[in-house]
NUBAVO-499424 format. One record per residue (C-alpha): residue number from 1; residue in three letters; x, y, z. Coordinates in steps of 0.02 Angstrom, whole numbers, plus 32768, in hexadecimal, padded with zeros to 4 digits. Layout:
BEGIN
(NUM; ALA; (X; Y; Z))
...
REM end
This chain:
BEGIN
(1; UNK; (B5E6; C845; FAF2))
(2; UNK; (B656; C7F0; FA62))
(3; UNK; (B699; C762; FAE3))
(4; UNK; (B5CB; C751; FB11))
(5; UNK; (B5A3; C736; FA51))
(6; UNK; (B623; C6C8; FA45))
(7; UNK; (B5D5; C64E; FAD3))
(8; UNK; (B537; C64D; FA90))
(9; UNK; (B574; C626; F9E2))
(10; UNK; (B5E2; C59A; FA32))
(11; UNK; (B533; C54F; FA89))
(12; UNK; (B4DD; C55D; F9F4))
(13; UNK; (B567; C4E0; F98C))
(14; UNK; (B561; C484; FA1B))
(15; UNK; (B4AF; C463; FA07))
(16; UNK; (B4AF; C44A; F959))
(17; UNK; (B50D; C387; F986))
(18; UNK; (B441; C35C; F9B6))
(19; UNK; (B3F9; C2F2; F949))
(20; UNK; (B37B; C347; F8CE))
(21; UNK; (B2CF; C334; F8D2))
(22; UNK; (B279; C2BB; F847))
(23; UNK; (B1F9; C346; F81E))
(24; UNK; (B28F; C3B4; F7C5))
(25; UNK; (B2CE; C321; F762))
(26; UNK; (B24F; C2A3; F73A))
(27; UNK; (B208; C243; F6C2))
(28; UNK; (B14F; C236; F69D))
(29; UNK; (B102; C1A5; F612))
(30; UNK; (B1AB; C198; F5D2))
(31; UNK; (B1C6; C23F; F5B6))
(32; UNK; (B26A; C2AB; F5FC))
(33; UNK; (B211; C330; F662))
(34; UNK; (B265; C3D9; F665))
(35; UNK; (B24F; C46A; F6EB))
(36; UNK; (B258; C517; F6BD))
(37; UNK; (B26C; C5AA; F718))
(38; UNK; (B254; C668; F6F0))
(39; UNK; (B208; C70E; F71C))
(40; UNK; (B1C0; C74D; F682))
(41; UNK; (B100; C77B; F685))
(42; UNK; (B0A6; C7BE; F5E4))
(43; UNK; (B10F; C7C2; F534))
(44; UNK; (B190; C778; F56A))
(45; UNK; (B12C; C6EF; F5B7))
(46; UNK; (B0D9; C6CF; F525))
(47; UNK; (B175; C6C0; F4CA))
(48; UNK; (B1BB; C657; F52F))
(49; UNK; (B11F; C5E2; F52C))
(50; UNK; (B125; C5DD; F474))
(51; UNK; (B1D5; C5A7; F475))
(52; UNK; (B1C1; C50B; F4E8))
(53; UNK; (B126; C4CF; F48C))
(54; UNK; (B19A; C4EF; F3E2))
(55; UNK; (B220; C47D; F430))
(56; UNK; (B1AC; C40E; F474))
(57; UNK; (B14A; C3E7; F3AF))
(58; UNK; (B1F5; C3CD; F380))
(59; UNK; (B229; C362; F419))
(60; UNK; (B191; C2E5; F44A))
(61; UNK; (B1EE; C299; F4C0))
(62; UNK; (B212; C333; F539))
(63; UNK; (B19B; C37A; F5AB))
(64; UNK; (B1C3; C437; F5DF))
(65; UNK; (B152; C488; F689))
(66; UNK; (B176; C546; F696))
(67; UNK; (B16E; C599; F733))
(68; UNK; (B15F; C657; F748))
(69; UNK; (B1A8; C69C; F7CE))
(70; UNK; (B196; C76D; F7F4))
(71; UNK; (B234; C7B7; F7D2))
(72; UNK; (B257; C7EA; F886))
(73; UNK; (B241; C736; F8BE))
(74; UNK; (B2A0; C6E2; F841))
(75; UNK; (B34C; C6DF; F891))
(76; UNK; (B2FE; C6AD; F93D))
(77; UNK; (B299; C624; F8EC))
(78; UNK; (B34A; C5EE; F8AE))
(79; UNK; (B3A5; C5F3; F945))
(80; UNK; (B321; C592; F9AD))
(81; UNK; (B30E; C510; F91B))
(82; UNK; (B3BF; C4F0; F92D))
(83; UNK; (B3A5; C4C9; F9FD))
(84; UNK; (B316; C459; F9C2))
(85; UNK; (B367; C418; F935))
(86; UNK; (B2D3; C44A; F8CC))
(87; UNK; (B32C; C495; F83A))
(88; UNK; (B2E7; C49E; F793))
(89; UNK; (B347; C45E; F6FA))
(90; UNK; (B346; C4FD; F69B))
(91; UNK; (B358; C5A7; F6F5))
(92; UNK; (B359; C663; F699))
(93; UNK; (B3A5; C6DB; F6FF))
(94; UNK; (B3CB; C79B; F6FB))
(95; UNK; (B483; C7BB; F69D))
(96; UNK; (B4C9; C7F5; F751))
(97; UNK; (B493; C75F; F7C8))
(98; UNK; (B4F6; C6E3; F755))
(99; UNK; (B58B; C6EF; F7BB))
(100; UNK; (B55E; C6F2; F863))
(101; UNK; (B4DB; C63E; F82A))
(102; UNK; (B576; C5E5; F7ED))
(103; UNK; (B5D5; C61D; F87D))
(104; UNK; (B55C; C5D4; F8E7))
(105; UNK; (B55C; C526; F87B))
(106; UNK; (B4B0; C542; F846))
(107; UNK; (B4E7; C537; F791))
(108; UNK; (B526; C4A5; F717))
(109; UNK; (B5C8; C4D0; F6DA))
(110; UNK; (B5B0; C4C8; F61E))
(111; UNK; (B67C; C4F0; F5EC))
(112; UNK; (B685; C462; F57A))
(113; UNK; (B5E2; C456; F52C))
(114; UNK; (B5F0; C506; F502))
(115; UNK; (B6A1; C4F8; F4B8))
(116; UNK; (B65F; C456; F450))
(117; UNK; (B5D8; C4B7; F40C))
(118; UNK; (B642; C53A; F3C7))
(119; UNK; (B5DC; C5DA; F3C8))
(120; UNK; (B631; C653; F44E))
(121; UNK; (B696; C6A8; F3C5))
(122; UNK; (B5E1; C6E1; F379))
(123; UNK; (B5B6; C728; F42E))
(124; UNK; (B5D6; C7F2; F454))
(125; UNK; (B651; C7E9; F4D8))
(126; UNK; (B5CD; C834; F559))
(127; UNK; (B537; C7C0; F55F))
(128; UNK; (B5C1; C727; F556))
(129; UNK; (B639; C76F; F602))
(130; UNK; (B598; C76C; F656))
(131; UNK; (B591; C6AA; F65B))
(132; UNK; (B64C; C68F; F679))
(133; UNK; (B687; C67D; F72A))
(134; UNK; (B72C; C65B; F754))
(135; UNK; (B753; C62C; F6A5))
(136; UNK; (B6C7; C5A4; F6A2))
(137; UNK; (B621; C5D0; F644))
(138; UNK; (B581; C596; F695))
(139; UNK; (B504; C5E1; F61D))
(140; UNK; (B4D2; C61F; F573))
(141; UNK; (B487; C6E8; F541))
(142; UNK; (B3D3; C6DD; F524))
(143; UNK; (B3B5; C7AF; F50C))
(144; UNK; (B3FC; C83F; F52D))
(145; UNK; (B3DC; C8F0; F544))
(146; UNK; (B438; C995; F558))
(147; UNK; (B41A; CA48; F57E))
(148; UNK; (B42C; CAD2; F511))
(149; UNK; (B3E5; CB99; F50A))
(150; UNK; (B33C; CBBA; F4E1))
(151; UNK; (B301; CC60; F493))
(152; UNK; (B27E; CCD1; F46D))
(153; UNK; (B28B; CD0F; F3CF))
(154; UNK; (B206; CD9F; F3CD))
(155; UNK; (B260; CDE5; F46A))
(156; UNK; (B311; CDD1; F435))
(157; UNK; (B2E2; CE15; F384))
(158; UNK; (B288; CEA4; F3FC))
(159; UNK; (B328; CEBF; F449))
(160; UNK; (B38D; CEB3; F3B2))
(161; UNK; (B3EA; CE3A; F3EB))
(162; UNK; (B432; CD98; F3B2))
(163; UNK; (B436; CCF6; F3FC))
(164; UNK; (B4DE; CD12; F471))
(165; UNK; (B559; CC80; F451))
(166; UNK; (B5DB; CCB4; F4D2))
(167; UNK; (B5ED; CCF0; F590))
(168; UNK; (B5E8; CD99; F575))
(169; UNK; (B568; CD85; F50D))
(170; UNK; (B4F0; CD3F; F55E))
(171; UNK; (B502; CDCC; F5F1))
(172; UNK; (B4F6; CE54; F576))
(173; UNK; (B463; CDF3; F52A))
(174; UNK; (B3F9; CDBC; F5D3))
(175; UNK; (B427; CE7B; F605))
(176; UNK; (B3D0; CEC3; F574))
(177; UNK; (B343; CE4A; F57C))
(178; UNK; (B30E; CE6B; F639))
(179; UNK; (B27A; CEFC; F655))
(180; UNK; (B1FB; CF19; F6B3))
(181; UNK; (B1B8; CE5B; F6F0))
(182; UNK; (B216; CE04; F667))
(183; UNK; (B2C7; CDB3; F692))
(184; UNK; (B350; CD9C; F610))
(185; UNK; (B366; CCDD; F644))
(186; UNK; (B342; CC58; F6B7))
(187; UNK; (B3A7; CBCA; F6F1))
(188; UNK; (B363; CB42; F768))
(189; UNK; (B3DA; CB5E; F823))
(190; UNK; (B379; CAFE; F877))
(191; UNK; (B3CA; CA85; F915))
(192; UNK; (B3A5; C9EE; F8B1))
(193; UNK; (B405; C998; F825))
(194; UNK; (B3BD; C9E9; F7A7))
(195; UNK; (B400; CA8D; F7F3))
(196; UNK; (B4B3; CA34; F7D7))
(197; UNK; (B484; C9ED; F73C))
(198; UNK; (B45F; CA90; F6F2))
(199; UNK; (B504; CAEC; F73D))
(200; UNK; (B586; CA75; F71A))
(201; UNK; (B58D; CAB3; F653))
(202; UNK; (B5C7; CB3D; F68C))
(203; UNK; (B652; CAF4; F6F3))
(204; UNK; (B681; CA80; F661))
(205; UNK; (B687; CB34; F5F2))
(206; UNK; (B6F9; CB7F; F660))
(207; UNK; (B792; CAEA; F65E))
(208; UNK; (B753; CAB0; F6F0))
(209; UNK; (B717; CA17; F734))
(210; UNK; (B6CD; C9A6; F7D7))
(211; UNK; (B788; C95D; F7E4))
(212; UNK; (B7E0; C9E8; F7F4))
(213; UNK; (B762; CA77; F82B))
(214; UNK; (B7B8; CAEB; F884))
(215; UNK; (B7E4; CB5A; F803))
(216; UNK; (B7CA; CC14; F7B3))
(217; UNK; (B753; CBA8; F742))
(218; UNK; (B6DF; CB7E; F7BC))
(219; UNK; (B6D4; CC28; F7FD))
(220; UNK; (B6C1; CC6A; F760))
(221; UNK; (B629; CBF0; F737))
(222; UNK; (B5CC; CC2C; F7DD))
(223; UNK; (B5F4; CCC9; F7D0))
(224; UNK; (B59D; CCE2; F71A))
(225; UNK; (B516; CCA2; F77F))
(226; UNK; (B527; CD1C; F806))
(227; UNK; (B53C; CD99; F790))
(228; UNK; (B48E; CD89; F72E))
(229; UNK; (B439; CD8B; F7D5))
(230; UNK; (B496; CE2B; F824))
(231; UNK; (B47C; CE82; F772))
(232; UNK; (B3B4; CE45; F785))
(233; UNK; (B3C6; CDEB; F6D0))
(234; UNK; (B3A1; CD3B; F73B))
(235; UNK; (B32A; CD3E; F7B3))
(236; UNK; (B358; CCFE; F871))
(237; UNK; (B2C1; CC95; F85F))
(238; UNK; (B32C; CC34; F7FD))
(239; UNK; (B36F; CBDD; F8A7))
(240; UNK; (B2CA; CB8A; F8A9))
(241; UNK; (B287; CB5E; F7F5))
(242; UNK; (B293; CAB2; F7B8))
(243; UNK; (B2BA; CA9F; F6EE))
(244; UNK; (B1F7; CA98; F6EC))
(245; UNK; (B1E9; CB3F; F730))
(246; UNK; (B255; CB86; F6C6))
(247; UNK; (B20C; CB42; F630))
(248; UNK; (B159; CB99; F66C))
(249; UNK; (B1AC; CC38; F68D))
(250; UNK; (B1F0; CC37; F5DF))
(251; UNK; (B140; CC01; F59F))
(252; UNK; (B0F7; CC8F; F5F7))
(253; UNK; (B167; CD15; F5AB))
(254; UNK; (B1A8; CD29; F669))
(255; UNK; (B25F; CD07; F615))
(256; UNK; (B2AC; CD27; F56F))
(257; UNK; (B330; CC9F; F582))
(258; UNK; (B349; CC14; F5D3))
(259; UNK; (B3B2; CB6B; F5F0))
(260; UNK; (B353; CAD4; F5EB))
(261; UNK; (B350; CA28; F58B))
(262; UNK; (B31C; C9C5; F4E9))
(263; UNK; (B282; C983; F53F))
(264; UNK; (B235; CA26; F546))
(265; UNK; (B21A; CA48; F488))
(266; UNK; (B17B; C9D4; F483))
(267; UNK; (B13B; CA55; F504))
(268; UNK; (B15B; CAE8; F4AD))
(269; UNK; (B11A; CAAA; F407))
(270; UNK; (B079; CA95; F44E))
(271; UNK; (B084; CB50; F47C))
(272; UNK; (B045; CBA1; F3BE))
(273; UNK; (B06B; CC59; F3FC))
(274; UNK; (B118; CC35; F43A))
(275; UNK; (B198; CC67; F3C9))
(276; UNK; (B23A; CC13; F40E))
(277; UNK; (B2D5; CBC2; F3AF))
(278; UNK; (B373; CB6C; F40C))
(279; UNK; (B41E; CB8F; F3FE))
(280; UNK; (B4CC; CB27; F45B))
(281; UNK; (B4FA; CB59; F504))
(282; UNK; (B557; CC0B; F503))
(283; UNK; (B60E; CBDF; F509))
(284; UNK; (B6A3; CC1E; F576))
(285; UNK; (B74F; CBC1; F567))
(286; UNK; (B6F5; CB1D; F51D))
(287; UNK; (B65B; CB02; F4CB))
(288; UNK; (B5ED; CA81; F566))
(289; UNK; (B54E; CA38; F579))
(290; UNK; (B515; C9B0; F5F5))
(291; UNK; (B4D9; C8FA; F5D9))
(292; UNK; (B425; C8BB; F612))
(293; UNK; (B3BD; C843; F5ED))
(294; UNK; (B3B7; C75D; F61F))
(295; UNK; (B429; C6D0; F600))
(296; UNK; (B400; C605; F610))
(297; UNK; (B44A; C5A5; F668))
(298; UNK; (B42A; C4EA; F6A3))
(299; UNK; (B431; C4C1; F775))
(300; UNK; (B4A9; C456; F7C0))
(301; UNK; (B439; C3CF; F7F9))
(302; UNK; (B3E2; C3C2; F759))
(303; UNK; (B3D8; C2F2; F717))
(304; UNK; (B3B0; C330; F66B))
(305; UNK; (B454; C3AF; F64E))
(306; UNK; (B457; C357; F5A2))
(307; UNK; (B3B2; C375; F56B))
(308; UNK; (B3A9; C418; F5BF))
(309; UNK; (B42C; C44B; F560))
(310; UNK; (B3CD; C40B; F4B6))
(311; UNK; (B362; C480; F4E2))
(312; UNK; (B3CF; C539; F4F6))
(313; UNK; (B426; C4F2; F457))
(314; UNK; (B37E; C4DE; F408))
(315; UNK; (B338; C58F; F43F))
(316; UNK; (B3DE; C5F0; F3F4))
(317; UNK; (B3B3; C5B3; F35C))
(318; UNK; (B3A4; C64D; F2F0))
(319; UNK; (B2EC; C64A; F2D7))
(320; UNK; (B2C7; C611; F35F))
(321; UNK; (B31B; C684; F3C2))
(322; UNK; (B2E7; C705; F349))
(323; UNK; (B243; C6F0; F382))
(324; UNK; (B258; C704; F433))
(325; UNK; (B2BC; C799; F437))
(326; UNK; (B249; C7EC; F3BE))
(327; UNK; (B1B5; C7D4; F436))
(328; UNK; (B213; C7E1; F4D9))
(329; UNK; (B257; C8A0; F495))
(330; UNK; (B317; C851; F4BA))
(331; UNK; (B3B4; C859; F43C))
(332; UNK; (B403; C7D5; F3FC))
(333; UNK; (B4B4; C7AB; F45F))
(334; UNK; (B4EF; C761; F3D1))
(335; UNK; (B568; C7D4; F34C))
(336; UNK; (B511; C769; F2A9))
(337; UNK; (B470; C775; F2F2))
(338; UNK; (B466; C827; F308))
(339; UNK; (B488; C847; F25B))
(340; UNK; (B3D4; C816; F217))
(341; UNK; (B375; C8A3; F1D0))
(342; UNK; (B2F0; C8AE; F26D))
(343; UNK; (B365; C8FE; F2EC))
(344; UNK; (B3C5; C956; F262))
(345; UNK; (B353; C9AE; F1EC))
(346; UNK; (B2ED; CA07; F27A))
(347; UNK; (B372; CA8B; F29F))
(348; UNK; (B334; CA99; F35F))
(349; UNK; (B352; C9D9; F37B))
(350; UNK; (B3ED; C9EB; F311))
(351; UNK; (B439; CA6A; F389))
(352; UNK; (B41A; C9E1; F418))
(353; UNK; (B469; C944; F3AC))
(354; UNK; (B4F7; C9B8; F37C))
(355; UNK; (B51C; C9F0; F432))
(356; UNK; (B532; C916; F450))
(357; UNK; (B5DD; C92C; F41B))
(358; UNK; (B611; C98B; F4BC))
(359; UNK; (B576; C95C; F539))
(360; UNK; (B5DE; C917; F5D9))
(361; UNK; (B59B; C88C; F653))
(362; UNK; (B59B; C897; F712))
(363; UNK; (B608; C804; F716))
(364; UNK; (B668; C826; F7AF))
(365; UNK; (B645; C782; F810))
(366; UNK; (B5E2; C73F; F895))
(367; UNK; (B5CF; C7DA; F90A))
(368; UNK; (B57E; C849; F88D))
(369; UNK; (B504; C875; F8D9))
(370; UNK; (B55A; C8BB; F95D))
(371; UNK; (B5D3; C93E; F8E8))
(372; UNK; (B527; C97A; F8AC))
(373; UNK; (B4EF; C9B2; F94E))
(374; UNK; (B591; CA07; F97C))
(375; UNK; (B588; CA51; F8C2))
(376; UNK; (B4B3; CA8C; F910))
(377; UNK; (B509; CAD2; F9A0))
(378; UNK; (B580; CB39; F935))
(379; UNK; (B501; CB73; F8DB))
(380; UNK; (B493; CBA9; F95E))
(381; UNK; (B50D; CC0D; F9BE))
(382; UNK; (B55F; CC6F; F931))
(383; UNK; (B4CA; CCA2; F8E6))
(384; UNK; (B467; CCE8; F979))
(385; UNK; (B508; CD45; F9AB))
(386; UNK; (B529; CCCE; FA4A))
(387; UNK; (B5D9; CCA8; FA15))
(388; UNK; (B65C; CCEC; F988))
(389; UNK; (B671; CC83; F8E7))
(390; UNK; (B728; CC67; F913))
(391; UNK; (B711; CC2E; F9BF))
(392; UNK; (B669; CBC2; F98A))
(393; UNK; (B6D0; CB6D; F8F9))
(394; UNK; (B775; CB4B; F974))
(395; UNK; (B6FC; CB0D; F9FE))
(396; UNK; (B696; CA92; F987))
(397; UNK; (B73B; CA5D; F930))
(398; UNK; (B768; CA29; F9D6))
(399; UNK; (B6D5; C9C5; F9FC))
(400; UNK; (B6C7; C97D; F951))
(401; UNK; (B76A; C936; F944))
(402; UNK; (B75B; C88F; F9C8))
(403; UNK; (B6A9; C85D; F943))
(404; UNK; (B717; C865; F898))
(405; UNK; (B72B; C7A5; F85B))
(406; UNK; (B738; C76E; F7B9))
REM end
């Protein structure tokens, strides 16, 4: 499979030597026209609008056309824009496909005009790994996200119960929590990325990692799992509930915990009879969370990498990248940015801006997206009983371990 990746990577560099098409890099009545490229519908979209017609007041003589493009079709748009050479000039991508895009030569490498501007050092060391490849950068954080634990506090105050900060406690805690049709937490398992997204924390927790998985840590993290599901704390329907589900469940008192991410607090304050607070991940040998959220990047084949580039420095201005965030529901990426008193006076956001400091990327190279599906498979077998942890963990180690570039 990795040697089959590999080909199809090498075609698509191959590729990329076509000329580009004069649509992506054009000018019109003098102006430099700029193509853009995203997936974000409502807020965000709106933010984003407001940010190019911001730039564009301040910069007459720059032209910016958006294009939305679904989230599940974004990648494939990418890839076939490449054969056609019909890239845009600016592209935001999801944190995880930065990789495997500059792998493929999709992406400008931006090493030196990121080392000339200076600003890395003000970057948490998460949000920034995910645009290095092979020690060149080819992008800049726009927002992140993480995941945390979410609580009800009528049902843990119930309970008399605290929210659990460890391993142990969280099992004693879920335990308690679980009667009749109402389960102490919910994860999302599912055989999609989020599934890994949402179980690698735990790996991270235990000393373990992607590069070196076969160990008494990874067993350890998917047998916690295993373990709220056997002791009916977790729900098996777990194997099949996006983070969307989960939030619902936890809307609809159906769970009294659960793991999900900073994008969900707009959605439960809209919910006035939902009494819920946030706390950091439970901990086990390391305090862990998990990175989310888009970078920027400019394509390979853009003709205006220079004013491209005006613009990303442009939008990380502080206000107005202040402004985006705010309405997209992201964090800031940036350490100095993070301080200002909107994501640290509301304690919930707080406990998502502090977690930053330890939120790890998926930055483990081009084949990604492969280790995540071994990492599904895992997942899947241990926790409907189909294979022991140990011999799941030594079997995906094994199959992991020809994907890990850096």
């Amino acid at each position: 499979m990795a040697k089959k990746l590999s080909v199809f990577i090498m075609l698509l560099a191959l590729i990329l030597v076509l000329p580009a098409c004069e649509s992506a890099e054009g000018k019109q009545d003098g102006k430099i026209k700029l193509t853009w490229w995203d997936y974000y519908g409502s807020e965000a979209a709106v933010a984003m609008n407001n940010a190019i017609k911001t730039y564009e007041k301040a910069h007459p003589n720059v032209d910016i056309e958006r294009i939305e493009v679904p989230f599940g079709e974004l990648k494939k748009k990418i890839l076939l824009g490449a054969a056609g050479g019909e890239l845009p000039d600016i592209l935001i991508i999801d944190n995880p496909d930065h990789q495997m895009l500059a792998e493929a030569g999709i992406l400008a490498d931006l090493t030196k005009k990121v080392k000339v501007w200076g600003q890395e050092k003000n970057y948490f060391e998460g949000p920034l790994s995910s645009t290095v490849y092979k020690g060149k950068n080819y992008g800049i954080p726009l927002g992140s996200n993480n995941l945390a634990l979410f609580y009800n506090e009528d049902l843990l105050k119930e309970a008399g119960i605290k929210p659990p900060k460890t391993w142990d406690e969280l099992k004693n805690a879920a335990k308690k929590l679980t009667h009749n049709d109402v389960y102490g937490i919910s994860v999302s398992a599912i055989s999609q990325e989020e599934g890994t997204f949402q179980f690698l924390p735990f790996v991270w927790q235990a000393g373990s990692d992607l590069t070196h998985f076969n160990t008494q840590g990874s067993v350890d993290a998917i047998s916690l799992w295993k373990e709220l599901i056997d002791s009916h704390s977790m729900s098996k329907g777990v194997l099949t509930q996006t983070q969307q589900d989960v939030a619902l469940q936890f809307i609809n008192g159906k769970t009294a915990m659960m793991v999900n991410g900073t994008w969900q607090i707009p959605v439960l304050e809209k919910e006035k009879k939902l009494n819920w607070n946030v706390v950091e991940l439970p901990g086990y040998k390391e305090n862990s969370t998990i990175l989310g959220g888009e970078n920027y990047a400019i394509t390979s084949t853009s003709k205006h990498k220079e004013a491209a580039w005006n613009v990303l420095m442009f939008l990380q201005e502080k206000e107005n990248a202040k402004k985006i965030l705010i309405q997209k529901g992201n964090l800031p990426p940036r350490k100095d940015y993070i301080q200002d008193d909107y994501w640290q006076k509301d304690p919930r956001l707080k406990t998502f801006a502090n977690s930053m400091e330890f939120a790890k990327a998926r930055a483990y190279g081009a084949y990604y997206p492969s280790i995540s599906e071994e990492i599904q498979k895992l997942m899947q077998e241990v926790l409907t009983g189909s294979m022991p942890a140990d011999q799941a963990v030594k079997q995906a180690a094994k199959k992991i371990k020809p994907y890990i570039t850096q």
